[in-house]
C-alpha positions in Angstrom: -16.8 -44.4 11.1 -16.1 -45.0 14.5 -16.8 -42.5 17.2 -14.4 -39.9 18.0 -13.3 -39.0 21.5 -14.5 -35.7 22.6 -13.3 -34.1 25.8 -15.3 -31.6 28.2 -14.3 -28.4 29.4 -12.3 -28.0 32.2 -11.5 -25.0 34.5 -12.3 -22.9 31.7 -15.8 -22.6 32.1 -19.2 -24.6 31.6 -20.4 -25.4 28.3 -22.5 -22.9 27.8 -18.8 -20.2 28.3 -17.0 -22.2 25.7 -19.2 -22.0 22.8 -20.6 -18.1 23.9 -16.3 -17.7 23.2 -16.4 -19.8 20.2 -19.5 -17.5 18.5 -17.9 -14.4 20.0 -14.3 -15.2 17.7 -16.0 -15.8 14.7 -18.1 -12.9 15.3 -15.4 -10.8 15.3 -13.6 -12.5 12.3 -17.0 -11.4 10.3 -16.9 -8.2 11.3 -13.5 -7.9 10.1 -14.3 -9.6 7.1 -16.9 -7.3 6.2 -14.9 -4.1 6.7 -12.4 -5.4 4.5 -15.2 -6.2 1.7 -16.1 -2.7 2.1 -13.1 -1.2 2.1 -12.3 -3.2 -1.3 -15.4 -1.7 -2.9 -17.3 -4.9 -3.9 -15.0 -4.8 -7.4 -15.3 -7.6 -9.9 -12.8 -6.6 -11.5 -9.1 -5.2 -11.1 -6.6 -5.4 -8.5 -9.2 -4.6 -5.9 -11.2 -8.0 -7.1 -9.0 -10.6 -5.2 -9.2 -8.4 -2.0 -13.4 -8.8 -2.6 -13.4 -12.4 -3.0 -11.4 -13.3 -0.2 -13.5 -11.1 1.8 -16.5 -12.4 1.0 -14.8 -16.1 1.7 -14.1 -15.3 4.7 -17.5 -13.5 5.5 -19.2 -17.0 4.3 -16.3 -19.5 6.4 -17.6 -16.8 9.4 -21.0 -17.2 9.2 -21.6 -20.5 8.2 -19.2 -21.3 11.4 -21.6 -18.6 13.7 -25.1 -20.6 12.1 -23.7 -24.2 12.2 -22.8 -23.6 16.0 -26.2 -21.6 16.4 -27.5 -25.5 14.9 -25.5 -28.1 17.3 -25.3 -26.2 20.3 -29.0 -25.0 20.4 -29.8 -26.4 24.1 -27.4 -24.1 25.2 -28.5 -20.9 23.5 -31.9 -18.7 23.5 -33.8 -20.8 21.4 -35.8 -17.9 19.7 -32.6 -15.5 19.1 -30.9 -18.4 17.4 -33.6 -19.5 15.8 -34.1 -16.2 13.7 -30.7 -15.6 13.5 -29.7 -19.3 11.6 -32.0 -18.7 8.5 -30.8 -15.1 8.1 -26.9 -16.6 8.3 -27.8 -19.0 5.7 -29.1 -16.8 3.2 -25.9 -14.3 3.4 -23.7 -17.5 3.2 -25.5 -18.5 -0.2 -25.6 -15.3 -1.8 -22.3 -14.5 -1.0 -21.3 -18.1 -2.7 -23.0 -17.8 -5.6 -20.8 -15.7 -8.0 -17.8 -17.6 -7.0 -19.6 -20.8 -7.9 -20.2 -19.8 -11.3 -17.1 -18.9 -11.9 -15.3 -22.1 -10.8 -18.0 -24.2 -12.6 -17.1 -22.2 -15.7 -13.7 -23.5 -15.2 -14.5 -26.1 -14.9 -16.5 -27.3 -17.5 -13.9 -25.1 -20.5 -10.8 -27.1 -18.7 -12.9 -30.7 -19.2 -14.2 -29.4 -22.9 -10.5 -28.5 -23.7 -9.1 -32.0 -22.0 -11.8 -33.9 -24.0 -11.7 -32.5 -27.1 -7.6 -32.3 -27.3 -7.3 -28.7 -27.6 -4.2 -27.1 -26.1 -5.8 -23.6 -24.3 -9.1 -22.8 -22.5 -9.6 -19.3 -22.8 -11.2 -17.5 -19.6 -13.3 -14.2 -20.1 -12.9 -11.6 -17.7 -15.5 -11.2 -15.3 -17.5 -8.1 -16.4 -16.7 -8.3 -20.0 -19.3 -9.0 -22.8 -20.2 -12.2 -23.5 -19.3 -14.8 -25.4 -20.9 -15.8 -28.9 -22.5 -19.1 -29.9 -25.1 -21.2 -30.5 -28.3 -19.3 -28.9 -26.5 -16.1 -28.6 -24.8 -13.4 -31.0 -21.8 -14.3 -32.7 -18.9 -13.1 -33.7 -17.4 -12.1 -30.7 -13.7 -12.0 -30.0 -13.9 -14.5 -27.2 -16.4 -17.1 -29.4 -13.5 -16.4 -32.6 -10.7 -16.6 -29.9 -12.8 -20.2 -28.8 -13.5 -21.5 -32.5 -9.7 -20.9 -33.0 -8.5 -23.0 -30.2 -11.3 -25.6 -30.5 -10.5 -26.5 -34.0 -6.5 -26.8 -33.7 -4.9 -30.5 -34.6 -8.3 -31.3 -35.3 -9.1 -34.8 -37.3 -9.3 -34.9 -40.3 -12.4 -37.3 -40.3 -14.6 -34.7 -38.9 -17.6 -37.7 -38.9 -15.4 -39.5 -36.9 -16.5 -39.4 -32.8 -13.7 -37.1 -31.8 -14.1 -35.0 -34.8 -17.6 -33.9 -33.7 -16.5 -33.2 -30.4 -13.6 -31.2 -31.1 -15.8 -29.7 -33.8 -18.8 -28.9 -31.2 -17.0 -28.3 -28.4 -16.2 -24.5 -29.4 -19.6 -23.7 -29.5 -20.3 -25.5 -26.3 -17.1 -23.6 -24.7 -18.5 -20.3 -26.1 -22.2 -21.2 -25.3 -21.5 -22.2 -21.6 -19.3 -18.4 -21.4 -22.1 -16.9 -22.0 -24.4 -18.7 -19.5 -22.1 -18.5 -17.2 -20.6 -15.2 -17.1 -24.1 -13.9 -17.5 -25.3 -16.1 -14.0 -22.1 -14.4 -12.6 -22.8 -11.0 -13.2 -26.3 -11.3 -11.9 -24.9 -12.4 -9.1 -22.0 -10.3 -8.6 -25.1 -7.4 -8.7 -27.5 -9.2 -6.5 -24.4 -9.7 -3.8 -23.9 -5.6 -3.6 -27.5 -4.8 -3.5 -28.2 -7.6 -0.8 -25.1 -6.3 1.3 -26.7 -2.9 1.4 -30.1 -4.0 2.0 -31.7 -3.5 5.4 -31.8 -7.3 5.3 -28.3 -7.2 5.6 -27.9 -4.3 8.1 -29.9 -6.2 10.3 -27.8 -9.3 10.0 -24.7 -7.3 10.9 -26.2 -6.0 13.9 -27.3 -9.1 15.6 -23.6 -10.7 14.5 -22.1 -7.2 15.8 -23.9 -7.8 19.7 -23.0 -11.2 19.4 -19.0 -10.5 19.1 -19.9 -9.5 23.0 -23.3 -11.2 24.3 -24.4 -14.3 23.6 -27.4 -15.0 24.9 -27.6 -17.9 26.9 -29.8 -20.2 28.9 -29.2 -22.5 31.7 -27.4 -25.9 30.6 -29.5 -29.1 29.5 -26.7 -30.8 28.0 -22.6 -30.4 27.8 -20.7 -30.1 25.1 -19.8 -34.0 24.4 -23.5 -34.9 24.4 -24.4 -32.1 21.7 -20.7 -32.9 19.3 -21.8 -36.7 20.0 -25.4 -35.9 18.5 -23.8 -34.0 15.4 -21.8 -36.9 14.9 -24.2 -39.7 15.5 -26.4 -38.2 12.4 -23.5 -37.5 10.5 -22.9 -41.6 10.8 -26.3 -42.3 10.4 -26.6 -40.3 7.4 -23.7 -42.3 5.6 -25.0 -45.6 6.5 -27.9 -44.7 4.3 -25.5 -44.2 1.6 -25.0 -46.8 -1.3 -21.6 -47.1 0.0 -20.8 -50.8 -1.4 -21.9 -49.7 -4.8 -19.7 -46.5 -4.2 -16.6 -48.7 -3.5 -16.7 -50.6 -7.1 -15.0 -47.7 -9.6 -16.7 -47.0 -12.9 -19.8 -48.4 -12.0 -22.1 -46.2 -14.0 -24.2 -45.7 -11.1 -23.8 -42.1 -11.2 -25.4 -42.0 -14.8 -28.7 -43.4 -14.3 -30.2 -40.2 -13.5 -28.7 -38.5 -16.9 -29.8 -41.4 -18.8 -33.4 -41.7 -17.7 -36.0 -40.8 -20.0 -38.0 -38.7 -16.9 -37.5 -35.2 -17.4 -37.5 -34.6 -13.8 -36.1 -37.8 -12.1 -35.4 -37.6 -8.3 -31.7 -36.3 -7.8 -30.0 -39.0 -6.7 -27.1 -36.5 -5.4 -29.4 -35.0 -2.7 -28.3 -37.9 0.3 -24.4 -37.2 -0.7 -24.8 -33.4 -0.4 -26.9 -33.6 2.8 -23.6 -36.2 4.3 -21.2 -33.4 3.0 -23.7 -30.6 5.3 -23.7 -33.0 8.0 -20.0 -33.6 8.1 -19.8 -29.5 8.0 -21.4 -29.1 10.6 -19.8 -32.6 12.6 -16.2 -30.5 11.9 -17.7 -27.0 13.5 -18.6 -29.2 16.3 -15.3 -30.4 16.9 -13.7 -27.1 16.5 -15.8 -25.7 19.5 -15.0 -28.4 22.0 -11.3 -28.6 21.1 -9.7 -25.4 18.8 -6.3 -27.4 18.9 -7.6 -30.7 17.7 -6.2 -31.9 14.3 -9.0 -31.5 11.5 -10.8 -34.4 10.8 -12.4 -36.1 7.6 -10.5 -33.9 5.9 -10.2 -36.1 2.8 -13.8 -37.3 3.1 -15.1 -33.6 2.9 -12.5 -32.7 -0.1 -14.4 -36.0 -1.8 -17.9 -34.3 -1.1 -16.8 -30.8 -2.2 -15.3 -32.7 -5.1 -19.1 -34.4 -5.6 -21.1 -31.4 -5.1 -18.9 -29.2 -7.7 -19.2 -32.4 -10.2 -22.9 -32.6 -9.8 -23.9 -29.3 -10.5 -21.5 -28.5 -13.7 -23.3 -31.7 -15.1 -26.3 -30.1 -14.1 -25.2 -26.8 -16.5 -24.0 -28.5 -19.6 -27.3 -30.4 -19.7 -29.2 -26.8 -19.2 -26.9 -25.1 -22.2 -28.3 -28.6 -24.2 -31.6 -27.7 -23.8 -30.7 -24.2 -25.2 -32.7 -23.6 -28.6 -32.0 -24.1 -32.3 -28.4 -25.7 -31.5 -26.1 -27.5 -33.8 -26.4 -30.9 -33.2 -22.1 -31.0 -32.7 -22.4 -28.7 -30.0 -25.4 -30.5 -28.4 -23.1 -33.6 -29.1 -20.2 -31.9 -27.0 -22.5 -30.9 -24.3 -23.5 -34.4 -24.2 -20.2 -35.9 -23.8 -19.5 -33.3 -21.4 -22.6 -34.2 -19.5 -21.3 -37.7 -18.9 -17.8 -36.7 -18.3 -19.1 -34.6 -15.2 -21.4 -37.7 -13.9 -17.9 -39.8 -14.1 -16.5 -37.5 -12.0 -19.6 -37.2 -9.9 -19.0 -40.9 -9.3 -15.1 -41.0 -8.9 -16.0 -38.7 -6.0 -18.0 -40.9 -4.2 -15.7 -43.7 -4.9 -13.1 -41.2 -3.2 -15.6 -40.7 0.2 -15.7 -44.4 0.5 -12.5 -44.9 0.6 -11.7 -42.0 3.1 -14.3 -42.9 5.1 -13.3 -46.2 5.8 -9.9 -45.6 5.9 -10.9 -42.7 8.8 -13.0 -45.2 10.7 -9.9 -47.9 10.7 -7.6 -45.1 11.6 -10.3 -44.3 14.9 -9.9 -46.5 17.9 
């Protein structure tokens, strides 16, 4: 992509004043992110449960903004406060991520099972309700009936036909993944309230809490188009490395080697992609501190990545719920197709980067 212009401060202040403003803003946007959270109660359920996830998005947006800055802009910035402070950013913005990610990957994978397999609802359990029945679990439950209902409507006759197994297997799967799922979400949902009363967290507040009117800084070595010109130079760097040419032919299986090997624990191919989509993450923070007003950019090349990264890891869980025990080779057959349905999309999505990254770097002068 070719390199953006980036302009330096002006009259209001030197580098070192801009991005000390920049931290102090989103400092006080996590601060009142967290006072909403708490004044929501931390439900996961109910009508107080949208209030807690959006407060807990707009803790992580916060504080992934506060570490990414804390990243680019190190020259400028006590290199031992930021230091300790980065790590203890990261791990907030992870825990707070992860019962929202297995929710949406729940989603996911029951709307692909029910576009696959031809059925006409998808079913969602409540978070916080029992789970769901099937293969490797207890069954009989509501949901699992509710799931075995839906799963075998207008099903084919031929039931030894390809899309009779599916549709047959697919309501364990649907009902087996629930139960993953809604169990990894709970956990999680628990492990995000005890964490946001730990002292681990206290102390994270506090050090975001002086910074909303300190930052402690040190005497410039660099300005701020040097530092967003870095971030962007590895950002570039790091998609050069990519197997973009191979990424620009559609449907060419390339995303399916790694599910088809026969080495239980091949090198993850994904891992370049998801380190382009960190680095373009923290290219856009960048750009946000040197120039608030400026339009976002890569906007559809990071909607591609997100797109990549959610792909990836719901292929990931269907092939952990086919490695559950003692299951019925139709629902290990559903997982399967499911499996390779993700990886397609896994590949669609880097077919979509390629195409928005060019497209951004002819659109550049």
């Amino acid at each position: 992509m070719a390199q953006q212009h980036l302009e330096t401060p002006g009259a209001e202040g030197c580098a070192g004043d801009v991005v000390a403003a920049y931290l102090r803003e989103q400092a006080t946007e996590f601060l009142r992110s967290l006072r909403q959270h708490r004044e929501s109660g931390g439900a996961a359920s109910g009508t107080a449960a949208e209030e807690t996830a959006e407060a807990a998005r707009a803790l992580r947006r916060s504080a992934r903004r506060v570490s990414g800055t804390l990243h680019t802009f190190r020259p400028l910035l006590d290199p031992e406060w930021s230091d300790a402070l980065r790590p203890e950013l990261a791990w907030l913005s992870g825990m707070l991520a992860q019962e929202h990610e297995y929710a949406a990957r729940l989603e996911r994978l029951l709307s692909a099972l029910h576009r696959l397999s031809g059925t006409y609802a998808v079913p969602l359990q409540p978070v916080g309700s029992s789970s769901a029945g099937g293969d490797g679990g207890p069954p009989g439950s509501s949901e699992a009936e509710s799931w075995g209902r839906v799963g075998t409507a207008h099903a084919p006759r031929n039931e030894k036909s390809a899309s009779g197994q599916l549709t047959v297997g697919a309501a364990k799967a649907g009902a087996l993944l629930e139960r993953q799922l809604t169990l990894a979400r709970t956990r999680a949902h628990s492990t995000a309230l005890q964490a946001l009363g730990s002292s681990r967290f206290h102390a994270v507040a506090d050090s975001v809490a002086l910074l909303a009117s300190d930052v402690p800084l040190r005497p410039a070595t660099a300005d701020l188009k040097t530092l967003a010109t870095a971030a962007q130079t590895r950002l570039a760097e790091a998609v050069t490395a990519l197997p973009l040419h191979q990424a620009g032919h559609p449907y060419n299986a390339e995303a399916l080697v790694q599910g088809l090997t026969a080495d239980t624990a091949p090198p993850s191919q994904d891992a370049p992609w998801h380190h382009v989509r960190l680095l373009l993450r923290l290219h856009r923070y960048a750009q946000e501190v040197v120039d608030a007003d400026a339009p976002e950019a890569d906007a559809e090349a990071a909607a591609a990545l997100d797109r990549h990264r959610d792909a990836a890891e719901a292929a990931t869980a269907a092939a952990h719920a086919a490695r559950t025990p003692r299951i019925a080779p139709a629902t290990a057959y559903a997982l399967g197709v499911l499996h390779a349905d993700q990886r397609h999309e896994v590949e669609a999505a880097r077919f979509a980067f390629q195409r928005a990254w060019l497209k951004e770097a002819v659109r550049t002068p």
